[in-house]
N, CA, C and O atoms as a DFTB+ gen file, in Angstrom:
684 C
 N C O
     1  1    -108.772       9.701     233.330
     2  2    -108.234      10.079     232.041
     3  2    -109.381      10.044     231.016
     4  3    -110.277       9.213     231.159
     5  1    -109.393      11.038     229.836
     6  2    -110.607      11.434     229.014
     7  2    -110.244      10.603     227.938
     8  3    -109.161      10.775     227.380
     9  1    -111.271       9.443     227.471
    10  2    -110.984       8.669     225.783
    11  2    -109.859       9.375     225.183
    12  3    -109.076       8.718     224.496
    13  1    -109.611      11.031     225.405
    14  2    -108.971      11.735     223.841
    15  2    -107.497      11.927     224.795
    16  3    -106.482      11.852     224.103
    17  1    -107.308      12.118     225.994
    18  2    -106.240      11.757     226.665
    19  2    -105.539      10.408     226.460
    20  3    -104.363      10.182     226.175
    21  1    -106.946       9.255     226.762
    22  2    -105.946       7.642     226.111
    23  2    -105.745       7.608     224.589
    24  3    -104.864       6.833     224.214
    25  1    -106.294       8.195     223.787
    26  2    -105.767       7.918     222.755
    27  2    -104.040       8.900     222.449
    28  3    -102.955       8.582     221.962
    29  1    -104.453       9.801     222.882
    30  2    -103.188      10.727     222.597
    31  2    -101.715       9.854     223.279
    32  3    -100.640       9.666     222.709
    33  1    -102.028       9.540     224.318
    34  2    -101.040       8.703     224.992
    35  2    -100.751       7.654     224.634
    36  3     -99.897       7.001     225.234
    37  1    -101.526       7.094     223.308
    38  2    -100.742       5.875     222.520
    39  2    -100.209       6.070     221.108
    40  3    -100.033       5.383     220.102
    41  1    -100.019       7.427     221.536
    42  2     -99.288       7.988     219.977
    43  2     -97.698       8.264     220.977
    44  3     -97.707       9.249     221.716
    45  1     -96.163       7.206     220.942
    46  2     -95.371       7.474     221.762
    47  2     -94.072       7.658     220.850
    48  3     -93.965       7.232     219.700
    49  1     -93.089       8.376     221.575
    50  2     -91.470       8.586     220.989
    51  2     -90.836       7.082     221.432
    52  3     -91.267       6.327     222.304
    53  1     -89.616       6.888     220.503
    54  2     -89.382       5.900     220.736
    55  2     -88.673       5.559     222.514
    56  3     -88.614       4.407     222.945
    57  1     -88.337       6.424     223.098
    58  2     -88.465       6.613     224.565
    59  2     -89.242       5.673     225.476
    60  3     -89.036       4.623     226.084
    61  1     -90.517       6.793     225.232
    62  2     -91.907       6.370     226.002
    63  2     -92.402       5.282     225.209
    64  3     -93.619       5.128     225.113
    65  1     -91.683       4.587     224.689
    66  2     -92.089       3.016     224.151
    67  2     -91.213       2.364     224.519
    68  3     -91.354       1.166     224.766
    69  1     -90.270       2.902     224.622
    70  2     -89.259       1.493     225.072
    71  2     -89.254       1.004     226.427
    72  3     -88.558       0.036     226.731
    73  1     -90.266       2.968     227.673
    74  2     -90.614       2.501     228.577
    75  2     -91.728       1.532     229.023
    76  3     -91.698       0.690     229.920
    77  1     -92.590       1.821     228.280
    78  2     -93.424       0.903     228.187
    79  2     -93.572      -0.445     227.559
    80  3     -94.686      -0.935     227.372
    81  1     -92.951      -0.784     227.375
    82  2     -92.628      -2.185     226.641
    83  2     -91.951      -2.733     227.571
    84  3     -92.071      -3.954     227.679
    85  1     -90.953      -1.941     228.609
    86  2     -90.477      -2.709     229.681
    87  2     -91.329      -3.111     230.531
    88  3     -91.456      -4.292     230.856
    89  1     -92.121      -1.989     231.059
    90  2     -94.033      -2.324     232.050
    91  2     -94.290      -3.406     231.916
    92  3     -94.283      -4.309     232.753
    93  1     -94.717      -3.439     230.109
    94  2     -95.719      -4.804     229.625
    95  2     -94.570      -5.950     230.165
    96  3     -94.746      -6.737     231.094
    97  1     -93.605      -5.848     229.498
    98  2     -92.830      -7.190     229.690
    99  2     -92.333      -8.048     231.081
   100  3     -92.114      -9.241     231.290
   101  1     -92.259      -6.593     232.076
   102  2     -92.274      -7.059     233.193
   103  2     -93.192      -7.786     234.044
   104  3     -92.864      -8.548     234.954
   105  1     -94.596      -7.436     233.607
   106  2     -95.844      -7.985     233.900
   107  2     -95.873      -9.558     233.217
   108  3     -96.740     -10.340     233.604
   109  1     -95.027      -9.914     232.335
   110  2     -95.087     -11.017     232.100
   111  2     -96.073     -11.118     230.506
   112  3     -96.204     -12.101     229.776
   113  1     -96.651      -9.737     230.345
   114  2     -97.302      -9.527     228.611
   115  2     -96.504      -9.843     227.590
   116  3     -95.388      -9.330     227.680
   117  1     -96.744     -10.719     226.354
   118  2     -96.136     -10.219     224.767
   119  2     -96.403      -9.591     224.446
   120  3     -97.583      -9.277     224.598
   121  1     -95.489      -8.801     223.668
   122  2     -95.471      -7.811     222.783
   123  2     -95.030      -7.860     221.110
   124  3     -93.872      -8.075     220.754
   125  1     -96.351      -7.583     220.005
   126  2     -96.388      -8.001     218.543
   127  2     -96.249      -6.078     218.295
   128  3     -96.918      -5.125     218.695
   129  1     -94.497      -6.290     217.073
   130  2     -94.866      -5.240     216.706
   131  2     -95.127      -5.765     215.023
   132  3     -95.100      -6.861     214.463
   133  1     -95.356      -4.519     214.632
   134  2     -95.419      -4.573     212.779
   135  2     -95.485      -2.797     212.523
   136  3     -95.571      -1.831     213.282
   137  1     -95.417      -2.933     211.399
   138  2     -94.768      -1.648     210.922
   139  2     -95.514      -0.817     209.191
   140  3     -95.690      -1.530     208.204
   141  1     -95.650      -0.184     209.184
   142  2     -96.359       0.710     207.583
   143  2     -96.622       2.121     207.759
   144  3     -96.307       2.915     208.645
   145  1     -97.487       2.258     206.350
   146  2     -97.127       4.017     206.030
   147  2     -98.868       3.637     206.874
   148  3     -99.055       3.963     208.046
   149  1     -99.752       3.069     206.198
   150  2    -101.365       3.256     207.096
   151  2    -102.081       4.308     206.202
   152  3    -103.297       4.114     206.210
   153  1    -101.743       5.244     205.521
   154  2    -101.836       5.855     205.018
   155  2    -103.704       6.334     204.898
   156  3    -104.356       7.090     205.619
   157  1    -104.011       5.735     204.002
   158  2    -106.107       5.788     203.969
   159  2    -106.043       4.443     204.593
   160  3    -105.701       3.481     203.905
   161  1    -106.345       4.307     205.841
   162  2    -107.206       3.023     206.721
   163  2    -108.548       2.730     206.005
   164  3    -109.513       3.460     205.779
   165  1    -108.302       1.426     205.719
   166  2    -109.167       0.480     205.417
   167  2    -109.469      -0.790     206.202
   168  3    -109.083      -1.143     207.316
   169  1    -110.250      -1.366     205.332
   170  2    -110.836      -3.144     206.048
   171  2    -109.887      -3.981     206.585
   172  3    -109.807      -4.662     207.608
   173  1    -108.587      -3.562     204.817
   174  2    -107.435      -4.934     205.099
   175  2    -106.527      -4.349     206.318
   176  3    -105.855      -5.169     206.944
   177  1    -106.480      -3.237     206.617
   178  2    -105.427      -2.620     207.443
   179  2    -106.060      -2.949     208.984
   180  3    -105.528      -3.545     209.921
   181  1    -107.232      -2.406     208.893
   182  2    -108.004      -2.963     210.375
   183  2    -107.809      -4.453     210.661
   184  3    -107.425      -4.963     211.713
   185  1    -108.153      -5.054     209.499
   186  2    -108.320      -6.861     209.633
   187  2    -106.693      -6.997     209.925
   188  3    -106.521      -7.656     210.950
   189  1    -105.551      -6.597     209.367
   190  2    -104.369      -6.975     209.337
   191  2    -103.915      -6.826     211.258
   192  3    -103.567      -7.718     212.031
   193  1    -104.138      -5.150     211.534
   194  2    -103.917      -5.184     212.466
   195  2    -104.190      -5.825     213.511
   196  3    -103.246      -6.080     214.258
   197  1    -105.752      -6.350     213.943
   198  2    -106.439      -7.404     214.652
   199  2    -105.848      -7.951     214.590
   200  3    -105.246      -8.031     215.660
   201  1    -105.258      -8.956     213.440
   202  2    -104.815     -10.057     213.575
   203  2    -103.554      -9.897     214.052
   204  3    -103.611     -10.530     215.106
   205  1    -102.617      -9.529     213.977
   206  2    -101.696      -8.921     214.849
   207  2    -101.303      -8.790     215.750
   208  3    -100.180      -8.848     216.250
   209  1    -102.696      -8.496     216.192
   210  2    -102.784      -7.786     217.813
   211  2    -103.262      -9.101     219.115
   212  3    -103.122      -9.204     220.334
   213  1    -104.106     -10.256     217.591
   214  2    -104.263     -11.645     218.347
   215  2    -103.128     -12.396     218.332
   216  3    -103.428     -13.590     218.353
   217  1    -101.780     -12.183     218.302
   218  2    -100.422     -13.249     218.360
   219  2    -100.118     -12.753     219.606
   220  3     -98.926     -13.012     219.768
   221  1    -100.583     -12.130     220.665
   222  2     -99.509     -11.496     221.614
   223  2    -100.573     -10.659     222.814
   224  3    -101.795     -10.791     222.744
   225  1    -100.097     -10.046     223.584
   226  2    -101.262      -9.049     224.586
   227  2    -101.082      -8.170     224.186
   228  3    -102.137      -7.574     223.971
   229  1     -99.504      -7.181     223.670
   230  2    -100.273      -5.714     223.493
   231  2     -99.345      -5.807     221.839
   232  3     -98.391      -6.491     221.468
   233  1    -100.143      -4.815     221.205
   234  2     -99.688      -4.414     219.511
   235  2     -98.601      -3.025     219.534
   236  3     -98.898      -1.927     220.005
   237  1     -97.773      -3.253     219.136
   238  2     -96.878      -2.376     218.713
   239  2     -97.190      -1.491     216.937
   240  3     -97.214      -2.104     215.870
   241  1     -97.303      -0.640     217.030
   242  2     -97.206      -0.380     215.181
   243  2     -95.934       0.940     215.268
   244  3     -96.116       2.030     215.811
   245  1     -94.695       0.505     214.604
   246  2     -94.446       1.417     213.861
   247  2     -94.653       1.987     212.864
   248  3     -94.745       1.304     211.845
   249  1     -94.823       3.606     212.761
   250  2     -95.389       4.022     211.744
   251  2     -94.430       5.243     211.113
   252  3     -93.849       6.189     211.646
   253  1     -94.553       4.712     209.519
   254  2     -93.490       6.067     209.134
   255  2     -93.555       7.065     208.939
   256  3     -94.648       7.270     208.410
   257  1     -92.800       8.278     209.079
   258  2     -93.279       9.252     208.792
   259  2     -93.253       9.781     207.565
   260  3     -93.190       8.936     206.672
   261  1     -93.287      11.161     207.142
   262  2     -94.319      11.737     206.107
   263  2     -92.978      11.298     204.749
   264  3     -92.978      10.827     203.612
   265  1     -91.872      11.855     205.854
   266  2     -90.446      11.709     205.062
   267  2     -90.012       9.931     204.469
   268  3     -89.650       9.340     203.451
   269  1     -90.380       9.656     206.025
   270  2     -90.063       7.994     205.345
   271  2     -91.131       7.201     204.111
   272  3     -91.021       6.165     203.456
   273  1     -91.996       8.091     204.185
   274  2     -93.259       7.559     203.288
   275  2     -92.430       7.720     201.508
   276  3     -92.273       6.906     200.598
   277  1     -92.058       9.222     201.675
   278  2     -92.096       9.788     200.188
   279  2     -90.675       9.402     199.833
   280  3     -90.315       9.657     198.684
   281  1     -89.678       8.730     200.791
   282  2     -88.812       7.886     200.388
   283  2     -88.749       6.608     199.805
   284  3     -87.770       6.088     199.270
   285  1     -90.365       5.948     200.021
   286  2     -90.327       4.579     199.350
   287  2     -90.968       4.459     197.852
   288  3     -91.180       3.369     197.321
   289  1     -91.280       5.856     197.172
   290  2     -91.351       6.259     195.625
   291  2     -92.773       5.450     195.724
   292  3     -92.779       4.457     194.996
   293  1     -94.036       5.670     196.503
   294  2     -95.178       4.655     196.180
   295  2     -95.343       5.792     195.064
   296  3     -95.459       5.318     193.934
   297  1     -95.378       7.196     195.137
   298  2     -96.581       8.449     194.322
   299  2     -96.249       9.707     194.731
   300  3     -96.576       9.935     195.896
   301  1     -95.562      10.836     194.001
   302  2     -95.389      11.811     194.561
   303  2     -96.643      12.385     195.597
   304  3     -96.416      13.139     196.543
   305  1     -97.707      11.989     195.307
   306  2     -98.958      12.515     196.289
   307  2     -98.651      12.246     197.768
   308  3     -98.797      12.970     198.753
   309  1     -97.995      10.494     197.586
   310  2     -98.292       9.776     199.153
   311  2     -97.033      10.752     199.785
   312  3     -96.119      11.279     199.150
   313  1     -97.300      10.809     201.248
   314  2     -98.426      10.158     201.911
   315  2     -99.963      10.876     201.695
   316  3     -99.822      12.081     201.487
   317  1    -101.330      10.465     201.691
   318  2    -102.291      11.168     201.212
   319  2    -102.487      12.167     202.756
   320  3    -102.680      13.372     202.599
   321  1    -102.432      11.661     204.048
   322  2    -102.437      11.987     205.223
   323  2    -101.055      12.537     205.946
   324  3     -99.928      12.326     205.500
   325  1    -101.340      13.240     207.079
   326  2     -99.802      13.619     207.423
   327  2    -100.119      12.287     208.377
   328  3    -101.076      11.542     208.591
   329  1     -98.899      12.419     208.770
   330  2     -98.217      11.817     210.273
   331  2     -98.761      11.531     211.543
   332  3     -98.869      10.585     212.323
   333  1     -99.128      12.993     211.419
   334  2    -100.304      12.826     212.581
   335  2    -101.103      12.760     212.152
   336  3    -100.939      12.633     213.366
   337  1    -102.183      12.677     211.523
   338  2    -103.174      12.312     210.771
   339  2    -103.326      10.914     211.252
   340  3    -104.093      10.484     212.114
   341  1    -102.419      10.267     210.506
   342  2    -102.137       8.676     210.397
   343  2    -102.116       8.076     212.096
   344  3    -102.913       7.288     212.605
   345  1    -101.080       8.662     212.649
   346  2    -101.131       8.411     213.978
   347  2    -102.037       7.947     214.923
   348  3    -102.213       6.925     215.587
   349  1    -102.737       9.426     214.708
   350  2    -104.336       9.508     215.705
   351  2    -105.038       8.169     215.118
   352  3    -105.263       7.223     215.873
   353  1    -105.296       8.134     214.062
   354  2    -106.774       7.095     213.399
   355  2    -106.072       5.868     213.772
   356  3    -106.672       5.134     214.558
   357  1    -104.699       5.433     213.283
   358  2    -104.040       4.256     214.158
   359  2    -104.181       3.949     215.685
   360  3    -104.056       2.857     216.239
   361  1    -104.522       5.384     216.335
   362  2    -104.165       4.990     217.994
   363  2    -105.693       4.692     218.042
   364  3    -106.007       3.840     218.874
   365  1    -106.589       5.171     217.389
   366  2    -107.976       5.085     217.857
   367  2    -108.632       3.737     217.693
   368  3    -109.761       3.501     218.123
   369  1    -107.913       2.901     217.081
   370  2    -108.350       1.127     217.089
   371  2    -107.815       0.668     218.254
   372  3    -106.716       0.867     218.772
   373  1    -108.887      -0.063     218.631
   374  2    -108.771      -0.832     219.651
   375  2    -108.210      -2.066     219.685
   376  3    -108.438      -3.012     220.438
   377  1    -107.410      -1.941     218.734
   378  2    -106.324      -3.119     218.548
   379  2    -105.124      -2.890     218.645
   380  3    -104.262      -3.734     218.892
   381  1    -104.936      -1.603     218.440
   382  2    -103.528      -1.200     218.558
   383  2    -103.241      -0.455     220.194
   384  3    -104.061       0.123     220.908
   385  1    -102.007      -0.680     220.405
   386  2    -101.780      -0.781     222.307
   387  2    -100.661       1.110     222.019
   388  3    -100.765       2.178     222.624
   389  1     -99.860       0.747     221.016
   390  2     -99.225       2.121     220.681
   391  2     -98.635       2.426     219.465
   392  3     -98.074       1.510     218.864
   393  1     -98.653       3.467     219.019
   394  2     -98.010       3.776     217.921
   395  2     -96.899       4.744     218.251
   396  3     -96.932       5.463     219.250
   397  1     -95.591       4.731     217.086
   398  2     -94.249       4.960     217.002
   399  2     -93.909       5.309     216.091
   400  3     -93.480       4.425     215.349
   401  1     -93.879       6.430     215.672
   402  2     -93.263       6.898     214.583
   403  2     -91.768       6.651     214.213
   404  3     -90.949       6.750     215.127
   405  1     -91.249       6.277     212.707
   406  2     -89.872       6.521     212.669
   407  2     -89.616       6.731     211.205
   408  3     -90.240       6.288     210.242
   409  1     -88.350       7.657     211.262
   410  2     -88.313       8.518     210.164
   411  2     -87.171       7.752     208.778
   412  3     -86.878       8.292     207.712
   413  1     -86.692       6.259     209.323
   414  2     -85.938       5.437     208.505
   415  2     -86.703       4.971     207.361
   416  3     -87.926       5.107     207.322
   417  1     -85.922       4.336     206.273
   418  2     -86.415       3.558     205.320
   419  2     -86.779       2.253     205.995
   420  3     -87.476       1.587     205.230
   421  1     -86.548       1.604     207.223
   422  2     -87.040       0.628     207.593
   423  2     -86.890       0.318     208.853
   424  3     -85.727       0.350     209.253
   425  1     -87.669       0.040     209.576
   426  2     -87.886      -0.095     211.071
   427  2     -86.945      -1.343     212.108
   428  3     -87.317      -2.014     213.071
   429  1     -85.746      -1.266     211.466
   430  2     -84.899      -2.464     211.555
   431  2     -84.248      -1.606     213.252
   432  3     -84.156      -2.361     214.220
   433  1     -83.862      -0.119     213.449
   434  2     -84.034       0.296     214.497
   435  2     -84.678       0.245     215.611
   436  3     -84.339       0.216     216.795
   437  1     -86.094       0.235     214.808
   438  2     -86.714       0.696     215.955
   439  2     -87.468      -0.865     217.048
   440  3     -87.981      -1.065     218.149
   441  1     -87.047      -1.648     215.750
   442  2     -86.877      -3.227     216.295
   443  2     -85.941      -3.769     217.387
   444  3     -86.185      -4.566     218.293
   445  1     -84.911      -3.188     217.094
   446  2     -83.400      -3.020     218.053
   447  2     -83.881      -2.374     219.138
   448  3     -83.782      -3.062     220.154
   449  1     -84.464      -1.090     219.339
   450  2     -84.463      -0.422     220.593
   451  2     -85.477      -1.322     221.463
   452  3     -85.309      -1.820     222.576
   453  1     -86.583      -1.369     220.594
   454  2     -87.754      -1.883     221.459
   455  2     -87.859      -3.500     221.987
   456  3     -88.272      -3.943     223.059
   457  1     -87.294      -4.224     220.742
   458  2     -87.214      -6.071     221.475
   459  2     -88.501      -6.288     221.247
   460  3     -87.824      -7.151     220.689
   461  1     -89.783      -6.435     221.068
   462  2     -90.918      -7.035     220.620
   463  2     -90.495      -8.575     220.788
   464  3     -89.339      -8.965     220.624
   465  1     -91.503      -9.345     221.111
   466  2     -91.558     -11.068     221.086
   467  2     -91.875     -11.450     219.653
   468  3     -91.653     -12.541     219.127
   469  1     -92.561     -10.118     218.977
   470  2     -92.918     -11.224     217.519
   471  2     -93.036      -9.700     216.658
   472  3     -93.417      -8.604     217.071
   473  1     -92.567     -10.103     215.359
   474  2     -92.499      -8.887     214.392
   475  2     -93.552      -9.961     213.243
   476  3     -93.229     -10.984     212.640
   477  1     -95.118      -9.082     213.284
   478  2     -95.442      -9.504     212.042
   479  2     -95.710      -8.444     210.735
   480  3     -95.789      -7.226     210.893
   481  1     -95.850      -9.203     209.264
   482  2     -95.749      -8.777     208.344
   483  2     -96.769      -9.012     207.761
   484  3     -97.676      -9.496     208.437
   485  1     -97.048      -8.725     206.072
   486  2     -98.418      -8.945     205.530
   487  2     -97.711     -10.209     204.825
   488  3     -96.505     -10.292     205.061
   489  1     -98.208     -11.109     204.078
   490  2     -97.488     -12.347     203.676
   491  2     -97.469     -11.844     202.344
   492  3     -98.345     -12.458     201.734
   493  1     -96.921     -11.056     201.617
   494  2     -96.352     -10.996     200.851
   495  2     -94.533     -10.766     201.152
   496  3     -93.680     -10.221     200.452
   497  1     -94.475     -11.190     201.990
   498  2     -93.618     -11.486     203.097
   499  2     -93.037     -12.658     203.427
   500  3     -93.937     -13.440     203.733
   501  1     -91.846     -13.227     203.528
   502  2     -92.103     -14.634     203.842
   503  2     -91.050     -14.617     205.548
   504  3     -89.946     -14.090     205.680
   505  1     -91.521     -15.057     206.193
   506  2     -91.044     -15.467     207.282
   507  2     -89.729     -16.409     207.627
   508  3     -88.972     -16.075     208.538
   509  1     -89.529     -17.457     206.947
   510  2     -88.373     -17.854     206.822
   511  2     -87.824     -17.478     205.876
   512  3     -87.024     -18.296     205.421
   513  1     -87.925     -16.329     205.226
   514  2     -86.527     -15.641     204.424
   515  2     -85.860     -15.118     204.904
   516  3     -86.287     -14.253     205.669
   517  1     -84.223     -15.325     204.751
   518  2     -83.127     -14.777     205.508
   519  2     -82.091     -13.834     204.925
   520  3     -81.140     -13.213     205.399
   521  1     -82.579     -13.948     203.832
   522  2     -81.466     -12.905     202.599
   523  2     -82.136     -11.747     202.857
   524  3     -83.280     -11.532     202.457
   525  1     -81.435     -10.935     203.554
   526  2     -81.816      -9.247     203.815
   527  2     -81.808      -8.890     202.303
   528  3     -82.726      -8.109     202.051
   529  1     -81.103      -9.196     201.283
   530  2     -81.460      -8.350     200.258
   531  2     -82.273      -8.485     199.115
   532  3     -82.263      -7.897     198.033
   533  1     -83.514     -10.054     199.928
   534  2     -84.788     -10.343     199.225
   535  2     -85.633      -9.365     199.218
   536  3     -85.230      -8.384     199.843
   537  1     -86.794      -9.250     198.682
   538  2     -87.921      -8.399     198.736
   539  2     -88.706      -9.007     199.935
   540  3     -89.164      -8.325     200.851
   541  1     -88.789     -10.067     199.858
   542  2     -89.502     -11.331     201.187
   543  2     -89.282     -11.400     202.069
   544  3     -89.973     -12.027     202.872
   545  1     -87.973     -10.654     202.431
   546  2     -87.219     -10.442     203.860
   547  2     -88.120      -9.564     204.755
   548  3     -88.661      -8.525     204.376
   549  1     -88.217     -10.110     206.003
   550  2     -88.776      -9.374     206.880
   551  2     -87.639      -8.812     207.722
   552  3     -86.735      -9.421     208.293
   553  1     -87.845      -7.765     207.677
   554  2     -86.795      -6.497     208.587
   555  2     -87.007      -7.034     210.046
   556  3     -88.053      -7.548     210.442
   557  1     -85.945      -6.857     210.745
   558  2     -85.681      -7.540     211.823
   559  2     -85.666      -9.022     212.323
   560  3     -85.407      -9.475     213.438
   561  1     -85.999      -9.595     211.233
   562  2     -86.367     -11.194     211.509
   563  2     -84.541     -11.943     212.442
   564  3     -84.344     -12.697     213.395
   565  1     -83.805     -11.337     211.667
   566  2     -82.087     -11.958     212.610
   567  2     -82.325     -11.382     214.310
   568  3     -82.104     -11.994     215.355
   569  1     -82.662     -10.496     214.178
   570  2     -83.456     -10.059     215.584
   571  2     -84.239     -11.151     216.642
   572  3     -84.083     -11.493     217.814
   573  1     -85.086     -11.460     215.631
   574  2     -86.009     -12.092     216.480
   575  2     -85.212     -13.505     216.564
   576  3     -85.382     -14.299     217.489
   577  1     -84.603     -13.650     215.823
   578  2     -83.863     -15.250     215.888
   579  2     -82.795     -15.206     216.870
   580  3     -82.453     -16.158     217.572
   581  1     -82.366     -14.214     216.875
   582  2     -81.410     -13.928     217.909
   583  2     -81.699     -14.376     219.767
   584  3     -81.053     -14.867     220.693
   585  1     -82.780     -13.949     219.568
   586  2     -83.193     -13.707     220.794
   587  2     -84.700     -14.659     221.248
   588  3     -85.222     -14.722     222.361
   589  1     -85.047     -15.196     220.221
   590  2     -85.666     -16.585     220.406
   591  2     -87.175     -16.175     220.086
   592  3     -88.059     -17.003     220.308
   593  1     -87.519     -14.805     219.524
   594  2     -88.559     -14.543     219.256
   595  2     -89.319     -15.374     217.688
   596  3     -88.969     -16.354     217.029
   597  1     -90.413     -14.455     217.576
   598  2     -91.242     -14.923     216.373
   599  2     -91.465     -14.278     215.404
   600  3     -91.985     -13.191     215.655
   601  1     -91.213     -14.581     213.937
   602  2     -91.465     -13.528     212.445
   603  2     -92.780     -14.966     212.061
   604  3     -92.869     -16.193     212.110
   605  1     -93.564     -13.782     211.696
   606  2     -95.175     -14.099     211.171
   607  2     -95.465     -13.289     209.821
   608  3     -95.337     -12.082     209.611
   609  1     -95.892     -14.311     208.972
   610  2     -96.309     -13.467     208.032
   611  2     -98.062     -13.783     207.852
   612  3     -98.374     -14.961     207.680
   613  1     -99.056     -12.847     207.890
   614  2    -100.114     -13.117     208.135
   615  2    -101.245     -12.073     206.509
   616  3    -101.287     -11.064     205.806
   617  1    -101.708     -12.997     206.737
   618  2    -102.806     -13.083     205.077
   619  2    -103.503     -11.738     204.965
   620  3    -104.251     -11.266     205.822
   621  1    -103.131     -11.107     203.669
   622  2    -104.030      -9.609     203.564
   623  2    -105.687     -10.027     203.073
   624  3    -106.237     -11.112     202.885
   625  1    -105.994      -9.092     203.008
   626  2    -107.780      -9.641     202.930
   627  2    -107.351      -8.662     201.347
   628  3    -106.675      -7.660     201.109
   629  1    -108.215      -9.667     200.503
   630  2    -107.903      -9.387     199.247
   631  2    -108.815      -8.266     198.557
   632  3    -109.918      -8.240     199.103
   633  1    -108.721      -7.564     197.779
   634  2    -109.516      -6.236     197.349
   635  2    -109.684      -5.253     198.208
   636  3    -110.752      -4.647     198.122
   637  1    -108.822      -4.875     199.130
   638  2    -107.941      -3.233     199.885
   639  2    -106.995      -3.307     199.359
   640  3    -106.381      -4.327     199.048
   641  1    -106.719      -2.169     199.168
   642  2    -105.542      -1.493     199.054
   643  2    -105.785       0.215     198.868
   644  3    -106.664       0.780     198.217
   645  1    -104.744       0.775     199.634
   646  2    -104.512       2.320     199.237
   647  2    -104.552       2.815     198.222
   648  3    -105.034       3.946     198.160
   649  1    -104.016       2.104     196.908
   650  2    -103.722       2.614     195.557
   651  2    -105.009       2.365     194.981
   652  3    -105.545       3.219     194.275
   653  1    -105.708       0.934     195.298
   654  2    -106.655       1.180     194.982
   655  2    -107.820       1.991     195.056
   656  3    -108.558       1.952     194.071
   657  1    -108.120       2.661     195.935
   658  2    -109.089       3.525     196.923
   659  2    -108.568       4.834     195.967
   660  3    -109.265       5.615     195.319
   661  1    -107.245       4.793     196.100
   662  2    -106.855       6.154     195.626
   663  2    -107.112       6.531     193.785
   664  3    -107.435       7.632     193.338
   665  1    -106.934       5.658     193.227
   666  2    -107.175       4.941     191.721
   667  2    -109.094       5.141     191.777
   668  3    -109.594       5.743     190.826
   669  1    -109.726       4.788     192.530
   670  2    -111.231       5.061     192.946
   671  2    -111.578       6.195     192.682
   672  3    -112.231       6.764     191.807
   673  1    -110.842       6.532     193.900
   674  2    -111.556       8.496     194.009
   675  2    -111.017       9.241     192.843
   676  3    -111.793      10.165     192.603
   677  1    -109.989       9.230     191.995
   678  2    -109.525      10.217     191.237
   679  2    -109.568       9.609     189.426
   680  3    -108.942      10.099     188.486
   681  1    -110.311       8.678     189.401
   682  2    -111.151       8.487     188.173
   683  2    -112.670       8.309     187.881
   684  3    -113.064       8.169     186.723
């Protein structure tokens, strides 16, 4: 298989992830997902994901699409990248095992289909919050409690951000 074959093959439907998540799990692997738009990849997004990708053996990222992006009102511009755009540069770190697109306001689905051992977040996030209708709430966390898994909220590296970068280039 050609580098541009493995990368293409870790861009998956939620299908060919749920098959593969059975593989890993059967082998006895964890599986960490987490979830964002990714939009302009940066330091904190690389550093976030690594770290991520060190709670577990393989990384899950759901990623939203163009629709679910311009539903969360960041900027009529966003997303700055399409979908696939975002996709590819996500599959091409070597931290990430697959990416998953989904077209919801929140990946509370695609948590359900797939079962992950640990859903992490950026800690603006809090991990033991349980009020779904906090801002702090991590999506799927009753999930993971359910079923005996792990919600992580893990430290952004300070001075990235998208808006910022984007606030950069256009002044």
């Amino acid at each position: 298989m050609t580098r541009l074959e493995n990368l293409q093959n870790k861009i998956a439907t939620i299908e060919q992830a749920r098959k593969q998540l059975l593989i890993w799990k059967n082998a006895g692997l964890k599986v960490t997902f987490t979830n964002g738009c990714f939009d302009i990849l940066h330091k904190g997004h690389v550093t976030y994901l690594t770290q991520a990708a060190d709670l577990a053996n393989r990384l899950v990222v759901g990623l939203n699409t163009d629709n679910s992006v311009k539903r969360q009102g960041k900027s009529p511009e966003r997303p700055i990248n399409s979908e696939d755009a975002r996709a590819t540069v996500l599959a091409g770190l070597s931290a990430v095992d697959l990416v998953v697109l989904f077209d919801e306001d929140t990946p509370l689905e695609l948590i359900k289909d797939l079962q992950p051992d640990i859903v992490a977040k950026g800690n603006d996030y809090d991990p033991i919050e349980r009020d779904k209708s906090s801002k702090k709430y991590i999506v799927g966390a009753d999930i993971m409690d359910s079923k005996g898994g792990k919600v992580v909220a893990l430290p952004f590296l300070e001075g990235f951000s998208t808006t910022s970068i984007i606030k950069k280039i256009t002044h």
